[in-house]
C-alpha positions as CSV (number, residue, x, y, z in Angstrom):
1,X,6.6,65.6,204.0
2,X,5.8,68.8,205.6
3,X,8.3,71.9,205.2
4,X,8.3,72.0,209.2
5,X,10.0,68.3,209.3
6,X,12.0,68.8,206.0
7,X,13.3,71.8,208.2
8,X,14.2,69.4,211.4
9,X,15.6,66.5,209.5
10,X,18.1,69.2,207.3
11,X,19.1,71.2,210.8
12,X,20.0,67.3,212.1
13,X,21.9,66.6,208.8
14,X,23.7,70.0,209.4
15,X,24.6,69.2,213.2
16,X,25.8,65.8,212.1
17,X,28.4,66.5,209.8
18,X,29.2,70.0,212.2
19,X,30.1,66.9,215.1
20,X,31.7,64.7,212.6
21,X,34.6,67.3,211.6
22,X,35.0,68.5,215.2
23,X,36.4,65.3,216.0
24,X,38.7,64.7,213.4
25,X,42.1,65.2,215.0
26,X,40.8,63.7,218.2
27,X,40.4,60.0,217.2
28,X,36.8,59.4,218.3
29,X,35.3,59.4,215.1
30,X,36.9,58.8,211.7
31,X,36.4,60.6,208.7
32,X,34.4,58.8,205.7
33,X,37.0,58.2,202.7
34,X,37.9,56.1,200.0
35,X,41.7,55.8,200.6
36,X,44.1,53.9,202.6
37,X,42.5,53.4,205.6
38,X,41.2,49.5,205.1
39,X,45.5,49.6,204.8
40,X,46.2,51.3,207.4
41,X,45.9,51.1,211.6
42,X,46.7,54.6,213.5
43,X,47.9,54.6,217.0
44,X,48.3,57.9,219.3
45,X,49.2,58.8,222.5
46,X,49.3,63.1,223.4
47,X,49.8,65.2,225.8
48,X,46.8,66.5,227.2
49,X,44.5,64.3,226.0
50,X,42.3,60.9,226.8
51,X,44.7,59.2,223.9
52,X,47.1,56.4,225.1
53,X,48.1,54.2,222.6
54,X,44.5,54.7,221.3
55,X,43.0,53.9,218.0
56,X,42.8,57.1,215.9
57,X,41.9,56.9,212.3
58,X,40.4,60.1,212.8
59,X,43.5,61.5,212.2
60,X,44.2,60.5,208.7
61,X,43.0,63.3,206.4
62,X,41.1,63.7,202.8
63,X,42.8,64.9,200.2
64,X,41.4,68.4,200.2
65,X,42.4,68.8,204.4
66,X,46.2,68.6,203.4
67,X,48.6,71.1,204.5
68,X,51.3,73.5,202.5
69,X,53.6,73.0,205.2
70,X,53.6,69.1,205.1
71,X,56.6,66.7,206.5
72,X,57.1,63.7,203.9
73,X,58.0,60.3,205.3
74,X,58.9,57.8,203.3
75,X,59.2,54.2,204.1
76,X,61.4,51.5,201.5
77,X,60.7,48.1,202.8
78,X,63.0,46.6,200.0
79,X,66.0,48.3,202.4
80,X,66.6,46.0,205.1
81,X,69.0,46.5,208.1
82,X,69.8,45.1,211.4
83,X,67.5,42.1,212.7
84,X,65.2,43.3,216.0
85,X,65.4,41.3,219.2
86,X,62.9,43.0,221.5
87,X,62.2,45.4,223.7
88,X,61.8,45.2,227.7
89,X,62.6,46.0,231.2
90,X,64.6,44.9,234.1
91,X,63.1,42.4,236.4
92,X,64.8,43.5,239.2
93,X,64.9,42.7,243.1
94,X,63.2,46.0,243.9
95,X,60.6,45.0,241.0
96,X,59.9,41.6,242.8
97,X,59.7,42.7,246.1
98,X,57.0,45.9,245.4
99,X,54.9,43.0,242.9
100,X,55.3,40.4,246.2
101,X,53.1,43.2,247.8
102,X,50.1,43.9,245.1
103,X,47.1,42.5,245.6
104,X,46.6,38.9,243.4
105,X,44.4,40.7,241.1
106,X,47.0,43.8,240.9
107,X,49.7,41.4,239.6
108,X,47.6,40.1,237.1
109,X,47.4,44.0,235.5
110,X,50.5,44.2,235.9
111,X,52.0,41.3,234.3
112,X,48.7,41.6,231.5
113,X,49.8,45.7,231.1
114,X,53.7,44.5,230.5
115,X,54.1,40.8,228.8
116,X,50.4,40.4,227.0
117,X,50.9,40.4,223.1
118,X,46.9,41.5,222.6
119,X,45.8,43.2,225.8
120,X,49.1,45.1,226.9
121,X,52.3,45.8,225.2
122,X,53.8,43.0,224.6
123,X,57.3,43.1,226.4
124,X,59.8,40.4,225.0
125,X,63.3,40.8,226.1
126,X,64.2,41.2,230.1
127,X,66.9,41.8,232.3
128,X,68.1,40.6,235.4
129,X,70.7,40.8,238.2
130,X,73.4,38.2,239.4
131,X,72.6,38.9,242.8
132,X,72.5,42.6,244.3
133,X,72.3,45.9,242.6
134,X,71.5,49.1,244.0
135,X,67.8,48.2,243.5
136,X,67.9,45.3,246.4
137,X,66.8,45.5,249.8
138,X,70.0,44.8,251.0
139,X,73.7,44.0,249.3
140,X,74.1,39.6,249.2
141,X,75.5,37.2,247.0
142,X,75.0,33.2,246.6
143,X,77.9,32.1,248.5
144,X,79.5,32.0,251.9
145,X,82.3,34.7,252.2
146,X,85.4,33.2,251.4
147,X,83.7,30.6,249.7
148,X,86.0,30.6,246.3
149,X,84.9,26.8,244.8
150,X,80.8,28.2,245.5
151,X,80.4,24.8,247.5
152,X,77.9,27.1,249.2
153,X,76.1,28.5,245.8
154,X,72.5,28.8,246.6
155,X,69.6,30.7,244.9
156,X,67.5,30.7,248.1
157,X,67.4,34.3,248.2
158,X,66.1,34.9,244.6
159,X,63.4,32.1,245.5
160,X,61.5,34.4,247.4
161,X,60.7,37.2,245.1
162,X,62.6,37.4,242.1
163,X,62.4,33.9,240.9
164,X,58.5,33.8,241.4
165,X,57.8,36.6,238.9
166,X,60.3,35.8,236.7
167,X,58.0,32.7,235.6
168,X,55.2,34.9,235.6
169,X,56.4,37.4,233.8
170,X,57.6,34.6,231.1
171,X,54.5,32.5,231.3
172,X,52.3,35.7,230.6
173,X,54.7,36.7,227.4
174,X,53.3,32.8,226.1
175,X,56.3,31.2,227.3
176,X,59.3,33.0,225.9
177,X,61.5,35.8,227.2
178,X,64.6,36.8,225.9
179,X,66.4,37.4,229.6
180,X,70.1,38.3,230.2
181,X,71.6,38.7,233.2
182,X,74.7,41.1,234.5
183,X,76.4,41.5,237.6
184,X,76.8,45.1,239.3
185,X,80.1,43.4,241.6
186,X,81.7,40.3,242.3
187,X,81.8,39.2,246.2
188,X,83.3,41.2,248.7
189,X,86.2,39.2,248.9
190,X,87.2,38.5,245.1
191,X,87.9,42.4,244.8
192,X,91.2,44.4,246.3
193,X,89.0,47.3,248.5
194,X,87.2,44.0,250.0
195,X,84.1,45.9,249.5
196,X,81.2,45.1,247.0
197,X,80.2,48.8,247.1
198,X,82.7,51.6,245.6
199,X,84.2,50.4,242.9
200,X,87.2,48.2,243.5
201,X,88.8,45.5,240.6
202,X,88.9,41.9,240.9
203,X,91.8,40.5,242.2
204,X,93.5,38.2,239.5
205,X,93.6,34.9,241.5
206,X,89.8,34.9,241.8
207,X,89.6,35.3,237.9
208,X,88.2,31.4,237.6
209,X,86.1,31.6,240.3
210,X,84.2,34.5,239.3
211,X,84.0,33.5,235.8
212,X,82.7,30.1,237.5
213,X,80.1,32.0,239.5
214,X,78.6,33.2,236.2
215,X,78.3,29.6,234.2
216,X,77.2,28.4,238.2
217,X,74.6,31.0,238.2
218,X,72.9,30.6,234.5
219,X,72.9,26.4,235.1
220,X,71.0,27.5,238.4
221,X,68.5,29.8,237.2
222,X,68.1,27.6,233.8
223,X,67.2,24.5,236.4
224,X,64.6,26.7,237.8
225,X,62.8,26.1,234.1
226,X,64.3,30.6,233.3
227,X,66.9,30.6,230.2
228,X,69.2,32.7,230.2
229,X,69.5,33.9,226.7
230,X,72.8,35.7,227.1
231,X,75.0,37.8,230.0
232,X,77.0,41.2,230.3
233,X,80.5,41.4,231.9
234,X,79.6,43.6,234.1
235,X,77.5,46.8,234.6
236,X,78.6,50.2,234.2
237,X,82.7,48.8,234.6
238,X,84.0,52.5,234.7
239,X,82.4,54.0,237.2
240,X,82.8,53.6,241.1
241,X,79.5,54.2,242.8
242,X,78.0,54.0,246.5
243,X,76.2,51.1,245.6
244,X,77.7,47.6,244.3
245,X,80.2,48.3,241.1
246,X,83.7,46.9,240.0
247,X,86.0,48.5,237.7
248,X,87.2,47.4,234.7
249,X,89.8,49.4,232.5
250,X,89.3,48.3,228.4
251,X,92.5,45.7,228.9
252,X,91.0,43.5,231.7
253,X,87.9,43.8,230.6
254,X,89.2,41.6,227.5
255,X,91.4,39.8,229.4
256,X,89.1,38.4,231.7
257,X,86.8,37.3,228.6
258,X,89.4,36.0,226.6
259,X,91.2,34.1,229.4
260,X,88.7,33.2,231.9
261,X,84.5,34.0,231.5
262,X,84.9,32.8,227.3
263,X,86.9,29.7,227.8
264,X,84.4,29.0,231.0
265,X,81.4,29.3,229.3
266,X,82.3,27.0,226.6
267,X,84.1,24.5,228.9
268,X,80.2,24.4,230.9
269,X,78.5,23.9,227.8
270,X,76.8,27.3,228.1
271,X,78.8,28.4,224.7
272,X,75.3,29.4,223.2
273,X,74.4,31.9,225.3
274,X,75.5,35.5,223.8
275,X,78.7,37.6,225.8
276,X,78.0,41.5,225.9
277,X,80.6,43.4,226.8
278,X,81.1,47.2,227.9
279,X,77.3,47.8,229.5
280,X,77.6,51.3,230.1
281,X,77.5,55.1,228.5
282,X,77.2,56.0,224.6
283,X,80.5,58.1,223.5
284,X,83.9,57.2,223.0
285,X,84.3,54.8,225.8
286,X,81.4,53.1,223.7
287,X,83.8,52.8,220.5
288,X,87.0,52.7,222.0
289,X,86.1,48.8,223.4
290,X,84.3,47.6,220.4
291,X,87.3,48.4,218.8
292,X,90.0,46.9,221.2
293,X,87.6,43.4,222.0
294,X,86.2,43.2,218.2
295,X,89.4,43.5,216.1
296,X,91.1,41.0,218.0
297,X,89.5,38.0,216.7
298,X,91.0,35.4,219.7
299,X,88.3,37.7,222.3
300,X,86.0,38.7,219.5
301,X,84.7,35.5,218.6
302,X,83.0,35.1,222.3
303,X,81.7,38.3,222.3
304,X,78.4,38.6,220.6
305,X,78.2,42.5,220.6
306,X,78.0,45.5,223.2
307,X,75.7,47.1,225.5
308,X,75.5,50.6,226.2
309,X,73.0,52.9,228.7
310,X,71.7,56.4,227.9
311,X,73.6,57.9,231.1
312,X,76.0,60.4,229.3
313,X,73.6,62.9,229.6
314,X,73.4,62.9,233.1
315,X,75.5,66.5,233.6
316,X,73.4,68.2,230.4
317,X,75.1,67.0,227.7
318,X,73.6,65.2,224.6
319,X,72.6,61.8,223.8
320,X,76.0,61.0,221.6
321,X,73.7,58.7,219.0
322,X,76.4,59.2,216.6
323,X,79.0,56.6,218.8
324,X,76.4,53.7,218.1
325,X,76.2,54.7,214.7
326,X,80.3,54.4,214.2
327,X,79.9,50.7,216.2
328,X,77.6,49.3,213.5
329,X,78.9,50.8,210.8
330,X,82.9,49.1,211.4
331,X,81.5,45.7,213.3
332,X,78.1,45.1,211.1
333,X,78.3,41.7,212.5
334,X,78.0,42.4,216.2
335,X,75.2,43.0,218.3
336,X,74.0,46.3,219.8
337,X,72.1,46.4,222.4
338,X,71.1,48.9,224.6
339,X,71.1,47.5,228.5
340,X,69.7,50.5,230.8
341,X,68.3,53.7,230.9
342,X,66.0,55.4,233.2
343,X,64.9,59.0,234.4
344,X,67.0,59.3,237.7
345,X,66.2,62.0,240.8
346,X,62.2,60.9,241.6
347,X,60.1,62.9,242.2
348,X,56.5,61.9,242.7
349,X,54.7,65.4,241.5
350,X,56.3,63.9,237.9
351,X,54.7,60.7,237.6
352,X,52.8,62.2,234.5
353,X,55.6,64.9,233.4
354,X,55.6,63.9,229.3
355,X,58.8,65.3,229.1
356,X,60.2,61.9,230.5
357,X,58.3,60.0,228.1
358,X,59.4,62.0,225.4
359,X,62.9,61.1,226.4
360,X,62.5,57.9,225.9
361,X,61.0,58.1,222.3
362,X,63.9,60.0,221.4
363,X,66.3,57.7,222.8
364,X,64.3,54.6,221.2
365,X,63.9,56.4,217.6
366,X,67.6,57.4,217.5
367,X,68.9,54.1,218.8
368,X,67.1,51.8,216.7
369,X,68.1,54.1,213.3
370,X,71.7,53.7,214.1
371,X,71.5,50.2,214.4
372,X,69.9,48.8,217.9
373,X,68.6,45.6,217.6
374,X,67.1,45.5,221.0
375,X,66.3,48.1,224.1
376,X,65.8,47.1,227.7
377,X,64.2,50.1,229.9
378,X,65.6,49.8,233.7
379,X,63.2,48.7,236.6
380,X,59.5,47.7,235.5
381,X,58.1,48.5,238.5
382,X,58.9,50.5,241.6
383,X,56.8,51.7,244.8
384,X,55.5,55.5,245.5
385,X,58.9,56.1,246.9
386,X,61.3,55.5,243.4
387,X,62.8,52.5,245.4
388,X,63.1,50.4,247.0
389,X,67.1,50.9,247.2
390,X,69.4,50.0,249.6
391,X,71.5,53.1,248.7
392,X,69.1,55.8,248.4
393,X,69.6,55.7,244.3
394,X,65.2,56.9,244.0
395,X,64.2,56.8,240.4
396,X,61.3,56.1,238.1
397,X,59.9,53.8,236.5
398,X,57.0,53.3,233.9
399,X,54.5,51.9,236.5
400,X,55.1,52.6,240.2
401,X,52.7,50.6,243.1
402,X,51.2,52.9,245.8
403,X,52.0,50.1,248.2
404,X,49.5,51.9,250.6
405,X,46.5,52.3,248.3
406,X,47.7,48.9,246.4
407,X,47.1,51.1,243.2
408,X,48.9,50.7,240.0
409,X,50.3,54.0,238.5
410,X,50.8,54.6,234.7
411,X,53.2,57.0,233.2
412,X,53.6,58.4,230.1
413,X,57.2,56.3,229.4
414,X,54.7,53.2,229.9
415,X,53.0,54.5,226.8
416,X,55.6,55.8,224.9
417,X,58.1,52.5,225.4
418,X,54.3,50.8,224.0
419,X,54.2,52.3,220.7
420,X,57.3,50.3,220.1
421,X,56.9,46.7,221.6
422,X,53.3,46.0,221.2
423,X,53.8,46.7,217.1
424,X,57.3,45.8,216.4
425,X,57.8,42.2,216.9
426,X,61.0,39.7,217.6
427,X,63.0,39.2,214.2
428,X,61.2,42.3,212.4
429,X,63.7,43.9,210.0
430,X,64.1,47.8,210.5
431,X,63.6,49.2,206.9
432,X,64.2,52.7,205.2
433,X,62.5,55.5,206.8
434,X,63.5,58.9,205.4
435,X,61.7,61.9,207.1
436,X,62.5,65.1,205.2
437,X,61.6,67.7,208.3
438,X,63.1,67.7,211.6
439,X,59.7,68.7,213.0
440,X,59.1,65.1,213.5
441,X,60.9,61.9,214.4
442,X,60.7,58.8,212.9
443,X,61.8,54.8,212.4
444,X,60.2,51.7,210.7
445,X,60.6,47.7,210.6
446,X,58.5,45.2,208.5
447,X,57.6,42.0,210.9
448,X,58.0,38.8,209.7
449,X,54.0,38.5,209.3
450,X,54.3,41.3,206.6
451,X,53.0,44.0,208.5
452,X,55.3,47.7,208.5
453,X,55.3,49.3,211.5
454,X,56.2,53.0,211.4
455,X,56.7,55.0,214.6
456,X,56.3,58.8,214.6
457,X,57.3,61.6,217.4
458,X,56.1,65.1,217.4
459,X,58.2,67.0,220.3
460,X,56.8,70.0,219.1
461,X,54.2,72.5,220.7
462,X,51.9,72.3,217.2
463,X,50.4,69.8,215.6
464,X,51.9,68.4,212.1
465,X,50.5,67.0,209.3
466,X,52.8,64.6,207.2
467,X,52.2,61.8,204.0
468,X,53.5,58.5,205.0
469,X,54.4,56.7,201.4
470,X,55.1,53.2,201.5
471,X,55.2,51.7,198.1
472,X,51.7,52.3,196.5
473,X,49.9,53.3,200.1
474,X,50.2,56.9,200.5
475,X,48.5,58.9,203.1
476,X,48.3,62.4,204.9
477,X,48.0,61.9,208.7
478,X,48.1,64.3,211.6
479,X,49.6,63.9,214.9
480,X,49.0,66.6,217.7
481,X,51.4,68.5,220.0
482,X,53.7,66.2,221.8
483,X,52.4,62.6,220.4
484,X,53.5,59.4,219.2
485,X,51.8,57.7,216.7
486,X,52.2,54.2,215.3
487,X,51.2,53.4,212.0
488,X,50.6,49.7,210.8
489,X,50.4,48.9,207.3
């Protein structure tokens, strides 16, 4: 060989490994090692990058690239706690009505981007309304007014939209959903302000006929080939808003599920299907019913466990984690399950503002650590508007529709809500997770196929490098500024 071409081929060697190390950190081209990475999958998603939910080996490091200033996370899957049921969305009317108008190969995305195990992220738990919410077209129920025996119950309104992608959605997550249903207000005329908006209670001596409505409703929408895995009382029960609500103090809230909706249920056969109670705000409220419907055991034993929403923080103040935390830790038996939660106030120049993402990984990490076996995101789908909403109630969602354009639109929360459903599976166990610097944010669960499944969330403005042990597997991995990573072992 000449000394000209050993010259060239050396420069090339040089400019090849030069290439190689620029793009570690940036998962386009992983590092060469003998470690853990045969063991281990790295997922990332970051701010200001092409990464969503991307494949990134490149960001586990040699040995000789670790840091001083490390953050150790440590995963036991020999510690087992609660049992996970899913995570999902809210198959509202609003939902419905903005798919109706995508075009057929939109909707195929769309359900493919929500409900497909391999090829999106793999939703498995749903939520739906017994008749109208805010997020309607317009306020209705099933029956006639007046019409306390439902001689009149019909599901012809739900046919149109709702009903449609509801199978969709199911057939596309391979034919199971885990759906519950909850009701924002009964009819007009079951309540004393005669109103289905603004709060109101139920009048006592429509008790069995709204607790008949329910069993009525399930038996109707389980005809339609759509079980109906379990219900909440009612949505959001202390607060009286412009759009359809009901209130319910602690007392008749257990009154009416000890008396009337329990004793229904069972009498209709639909015993099975699981009874959540409260359905609104972490904090006090949160504890204070768990403890007066779960100590008394003639109401507890049809209650399966509570719901709660993330809406506490809506004047500023902070997520009050610490409320589920006390739930699980003095009714380790009941459910917790977290119904709704959404960034409210749209606001179209945010579609790709992280900090909304970020607030649901937060939310998600902190939930599932003190004891969440399942969370449900609010509406999967709205158009460019934040509606539609009969009320004016705008908010986001994790894919909006540009009903002119037809074109779907991807945020960040889409991403972020990912990291969690497409890995962690139905009946995973969450495990030990121990994270010894608050720099990063953290949760794991073994699936029943023997996989782990950590999540990680860097809020900060610097990138951190941390050493995941789990067991004999240990390795250093780095995750940028503002990222989520998922880790499967």
């Amino acid at each position: 060989m000449k000394p000209i071409q050993r010259i060239i081929i050396f420069s090339l060697c040089i400019l090849q490994v030069s290439w190689s190390t620029a793009q570690i950190g940036h998962g386009k081209k992983p590092s060469k090692q003998k470690t853990d990475k045969n063991k281990i999958e790295v997922y990332t998603t970051a701010e200001n990058t092409d990464l969503r939910l991307s494949s990134s080996n490149g960001f586990i490091l040699n040995a000789n690239e670790s840091s001083k200033d490390i953050v150790s996370i440590t995963v036991d899957p020999k510690k087992t706690f609660q049992t996970f049921l899913g995570i999902g969305g809210a198959i509202t009317d609003a939902s419905a009505e903005v798919f109706a108008k995508l075009s057929p190969a939109k909707q195929k995305e769309f359900l493919t981007a929500y409900y497909d195990k391999s090829k999106g992220i793999g939703y498995s738990l749903a939520r739906t309304t017994i008749h109208s919410s805010d997020f309607s077209s317009e306020s209705y129920t099933y029956i006639a007014e007046g019409d306390k025996d439902l001689k009149t119950f019909s599901l012809d309104h739900d046919q149109k939209y709702r009903i449609p992608l509801l199978k969709k959605a199911i057939q596309t997550a391979g034919g199971k959903l885990t759906l519950f249903v909850s009701p924002w207000s009964p009819p007009a005329f079951m309540k004393d302000n005669n109103n289905m908006l603004r709060g109101g209670v139920l009048l006592p001596e429509f008790a069995q006929s709204w607790a008949n409505y329910y069993a009525r409703f399930i038996k109707e929408y389980q005809k339609e080939g759509i079980p109906i895995w379990g219900l909440t009382i009612q949505n959001e029960p202390m607060a009286t808003q412009s759009w359809e609500s009901c209130i319910y103090t602690p007392e008749a809230e257990r009154d009416f599920l000890k008396n009337f909706l329990g004793p229904t249920l069972e009498k209709e056969g639909l015993g099975a299907q699981k009874i959540i109670i409260w359905d609104h705000n972490r904090g006090d409220m949160l504890e204070k019913r768990a403890n007066l419907v779960f100590s008394d055991p003639e109401v507890s034993k049809y209650a399966w466990g509570i719901g709660f929403h993330w809406y506490e923080t809506w004047n500023g103040g902070p997520p009050k984690f610490e409320s589920v935390g006390n739930v699980n830790k003095a009714f380790p038996n009941k459910g917790l399950l977290f119904t709704e939660g959404c960034i409210e106030k749209f606001d179209a120049e945010k579609y790709q503002f992280w900090g909304n993402a970020e607030r649901y990984g937060i939310n998600m990490i902190n939930d599932f650590n003190n004891g969440t076996v399942g969370w449900t995101d609010w509406n999967i789908l709205l158009d460019q508007k934040g509606g539609p909403n009969h009320v004016g109630n705008f908010c986001f969602a994790p894919i909006h529709a540009d009903t002119n354009s037809g074109q779907l639109i991807y945020t960040p929360m889409y991403y972020y809500i990912g990291h969690f459903s497409k890995f962690i599976r139905p009946d995973a166990k969450r495990i030990s997770n121990v994270t010894s610097d608050k720099k990063l944010l953290s949760t794991s669960f073994s699936n029943k196929n023997g996989k782990t499944v950590t999540i990680v969330m860097n809020q900060s403005d610097k990138e951190v490098i941390y050493e995941i042990k789990n067991n004999a597997l240990k390795s250093t991995i780095k995750i940028p500024a503002h990222a989520m990573q998922t880790l499967v072992f």
